[in-house]
N, C-alpha and C positions, 0 to 999 in steps of 0.2 A: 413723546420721543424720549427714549433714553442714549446716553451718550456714557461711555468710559474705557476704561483705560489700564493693561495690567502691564507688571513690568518683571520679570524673574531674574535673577544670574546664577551662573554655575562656574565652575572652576572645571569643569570635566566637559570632552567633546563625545560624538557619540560612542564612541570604541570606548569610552573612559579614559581618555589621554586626558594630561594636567592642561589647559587652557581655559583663559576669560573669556565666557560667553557670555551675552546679556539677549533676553528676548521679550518682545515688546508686542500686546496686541490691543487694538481698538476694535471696536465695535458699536456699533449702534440698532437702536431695535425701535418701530416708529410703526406707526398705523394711520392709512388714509380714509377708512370710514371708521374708527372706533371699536370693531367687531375685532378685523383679522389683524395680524401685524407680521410684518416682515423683518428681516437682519441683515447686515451687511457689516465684515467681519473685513482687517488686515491684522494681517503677520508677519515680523519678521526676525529674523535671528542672525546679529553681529556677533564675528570674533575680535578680540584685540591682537593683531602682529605686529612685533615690532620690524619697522623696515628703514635703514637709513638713521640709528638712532632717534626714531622718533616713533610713538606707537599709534596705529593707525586699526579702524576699524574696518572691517570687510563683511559685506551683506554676506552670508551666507546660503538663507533662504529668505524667498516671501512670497507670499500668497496674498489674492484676495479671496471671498467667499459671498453670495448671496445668499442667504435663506441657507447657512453651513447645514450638510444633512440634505435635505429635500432637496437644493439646488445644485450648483457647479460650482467649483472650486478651479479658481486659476494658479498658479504654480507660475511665478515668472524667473523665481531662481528656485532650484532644489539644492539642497545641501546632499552631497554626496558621500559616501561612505570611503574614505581613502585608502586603507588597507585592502579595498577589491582591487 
């Protein structure tokens, strides 16, 4: 079994607006006879707003994935495009 862990930030949203992103994904990749192996993958990407004088993060997107590619990818928040 492998296990880890990435972690990005950006200062820019997707239009290229100025804002703190930060985006964070695990995964693991593991095999139950030794031959084949499988993946299972999360994602997600926080903004920082400030609301109330105080700064707070906001899920933007996240996803899980099996076997990313070959499988199905779930989407439980999508990050949306705001200028549409």
């Amino acid at each position: 079994m492998i296990i880890g862990a990435g972690v990005q930030t950006s200062n820019n949203d997707v239009d290229g607006n100025e804002e703190k992103r930060g985006m964070v994904r695990f995964f693991a990749i593991f095999s139950t006879d030794g031959v084949s192996s499988y993946s299972c993958n999360v994602s997600a990407t926080g903004v920082a707003r400030e609301r109330g004088g105080e700064e707070r993060i906001d899920i933007v997107a996240l996803s899980a994935a099996k076997d990313e590619g070959l499988g199905q990818t779930f989407e439980f928040v999508r990050e949306m495009n705001e200028s549409r």
